[in-house]
TITOR-653702 format. One line per 3 residues: number of its first residue (from 1); their letters; for each residue y, x, z of N, C-alpha, C. Coordinates in steps of 0.05 Angstrom, whole numbers. Atoms other than C-alpha are relative to their C-alpha. Example, Ala and Ser with C-alpha at 12.3 -4.5 7.8 and 13.67 -1.06 7.14 Angstrom:
BEGIN
1 = as = -24/18/0/-90/246/156/24/18/0 | -24/-16/-1/-21/273/143/22/-15/14
//
This chain:
BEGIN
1 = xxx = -22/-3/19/-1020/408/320/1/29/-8 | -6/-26/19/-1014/470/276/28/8/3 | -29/-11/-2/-955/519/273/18/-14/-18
4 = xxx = -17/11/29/-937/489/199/16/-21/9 | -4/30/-2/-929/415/226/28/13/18 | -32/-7/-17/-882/452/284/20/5/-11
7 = xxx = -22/-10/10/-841/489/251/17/-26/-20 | -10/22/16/-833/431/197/21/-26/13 | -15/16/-17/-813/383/257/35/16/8
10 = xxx = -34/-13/-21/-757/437/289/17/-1/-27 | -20/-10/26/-726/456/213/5/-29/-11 | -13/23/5/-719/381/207/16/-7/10
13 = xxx = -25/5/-16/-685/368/259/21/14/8 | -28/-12/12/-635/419/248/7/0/-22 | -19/18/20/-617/395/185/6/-26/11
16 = xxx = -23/25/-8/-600/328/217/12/8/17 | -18/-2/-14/-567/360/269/26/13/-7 | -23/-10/18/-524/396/218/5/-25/-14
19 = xxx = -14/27/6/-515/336/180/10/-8/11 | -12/11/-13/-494/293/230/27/17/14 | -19/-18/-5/-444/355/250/19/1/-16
22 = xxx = -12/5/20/-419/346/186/20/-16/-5 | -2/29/6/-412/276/182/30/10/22 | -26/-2/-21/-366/290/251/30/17/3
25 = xxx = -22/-14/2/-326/343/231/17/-16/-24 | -18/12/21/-303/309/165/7/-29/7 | -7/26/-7/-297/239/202/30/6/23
28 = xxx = -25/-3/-17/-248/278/254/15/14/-16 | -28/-3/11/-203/308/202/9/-22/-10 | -24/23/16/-185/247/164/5/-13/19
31 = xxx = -21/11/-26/-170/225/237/17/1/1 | -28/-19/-4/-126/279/244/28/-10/-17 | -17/4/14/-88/272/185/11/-35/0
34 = xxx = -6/26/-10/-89/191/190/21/6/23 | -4/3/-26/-65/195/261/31/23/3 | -25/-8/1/-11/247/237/29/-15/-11
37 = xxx = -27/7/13/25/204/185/1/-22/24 | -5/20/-22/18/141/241/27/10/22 | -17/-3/-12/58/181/287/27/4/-4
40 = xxx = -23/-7/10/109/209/243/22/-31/-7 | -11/32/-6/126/133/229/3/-16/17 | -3/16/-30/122/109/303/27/1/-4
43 = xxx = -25/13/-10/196/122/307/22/-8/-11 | -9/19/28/216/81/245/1/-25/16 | 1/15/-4/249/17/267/-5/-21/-16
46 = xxx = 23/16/19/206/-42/249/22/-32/3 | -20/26/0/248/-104/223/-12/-21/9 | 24/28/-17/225/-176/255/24/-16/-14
49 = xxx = -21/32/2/262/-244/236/17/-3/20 | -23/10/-28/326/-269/259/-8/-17/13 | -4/26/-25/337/-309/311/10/-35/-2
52 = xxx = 1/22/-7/323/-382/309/27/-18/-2 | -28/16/4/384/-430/288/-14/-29/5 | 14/38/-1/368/-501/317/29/-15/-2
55 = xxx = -36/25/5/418/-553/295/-15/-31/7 | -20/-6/-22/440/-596/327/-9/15/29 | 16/-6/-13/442/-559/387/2/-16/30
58 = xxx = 11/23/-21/422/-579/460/42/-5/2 | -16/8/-6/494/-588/474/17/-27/-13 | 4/18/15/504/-636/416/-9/-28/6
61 = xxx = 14/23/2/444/-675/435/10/-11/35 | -10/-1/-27/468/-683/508/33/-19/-2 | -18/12/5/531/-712/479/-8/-27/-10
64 = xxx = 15/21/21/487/-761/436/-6/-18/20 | 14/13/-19/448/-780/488/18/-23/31 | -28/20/-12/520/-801/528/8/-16/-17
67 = xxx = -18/23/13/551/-836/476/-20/-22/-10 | 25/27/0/478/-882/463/0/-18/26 | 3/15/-16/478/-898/531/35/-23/10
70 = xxx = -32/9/0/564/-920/530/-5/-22/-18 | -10/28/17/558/-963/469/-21/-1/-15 | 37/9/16/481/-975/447/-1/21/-24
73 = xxx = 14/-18/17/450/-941/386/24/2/-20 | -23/6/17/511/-961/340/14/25/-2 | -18/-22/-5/550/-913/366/-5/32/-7
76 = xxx = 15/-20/25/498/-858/353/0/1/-19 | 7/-5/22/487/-870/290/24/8/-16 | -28/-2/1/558/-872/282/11/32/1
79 = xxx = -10/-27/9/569/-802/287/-7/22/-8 | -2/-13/23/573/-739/248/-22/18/9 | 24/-21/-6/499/-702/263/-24/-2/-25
82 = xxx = 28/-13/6/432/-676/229/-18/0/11 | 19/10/-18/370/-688/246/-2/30/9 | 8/-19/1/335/-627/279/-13/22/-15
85 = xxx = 14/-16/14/310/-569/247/-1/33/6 | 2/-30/2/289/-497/252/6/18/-20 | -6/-16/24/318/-450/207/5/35/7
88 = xxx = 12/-27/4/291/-371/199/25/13/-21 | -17/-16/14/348/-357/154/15/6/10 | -19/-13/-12/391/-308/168/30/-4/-8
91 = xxx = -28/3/5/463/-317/185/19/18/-24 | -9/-13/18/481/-253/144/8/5/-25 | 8/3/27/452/-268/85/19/-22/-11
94 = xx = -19/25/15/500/-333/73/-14/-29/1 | 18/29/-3/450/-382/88/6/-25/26
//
């Protein structure tokens, strides 16, 4: 191997090792800055859904379930309920 071929090998591979230096420095600033606004908004409270409205509820059905066994199904049907349902709307809102 000749000096030329050497030298040609080492001055290559310090340009990829500067490149790739590159690559790392400009991949860890937009870390930085990413990873700044992230924190600045960590201690922003994050809204979630209310809380779960089941109608009727167990106390209802517990009543139901006494007055079916007192006077057969009649009597169920007979009084003033809704079937089940889950509802995500919030009390506040008017819903």
């Amino acid at each position: 191997m000749n000096a030329r071929k050497s030298i040609a090998v080492v001055a290559a591979m310090l340009i990829t090792a500067a490149g790739m230096t590159a690559i790392a420095n400009y991949s860890n600033a937009a870390a930085d800055s990413s990873r700044a606004a992230i924190n600045a908004t960590a201690a922003t409270v994050i809204t979630t859904l209310p809380a779960i409205e089941v109608t009727p509820s167990p106390e209802q059905l517990r009543e139901l379930r006494g007055q079916g066994k007192k006077g057969g199904s009649a009597s169920a049907t007979s009084a003033d309920t809704t079937m089940p349902y889950y509802s995500f709307a919030s009390s506040e809102a008017g819903a």
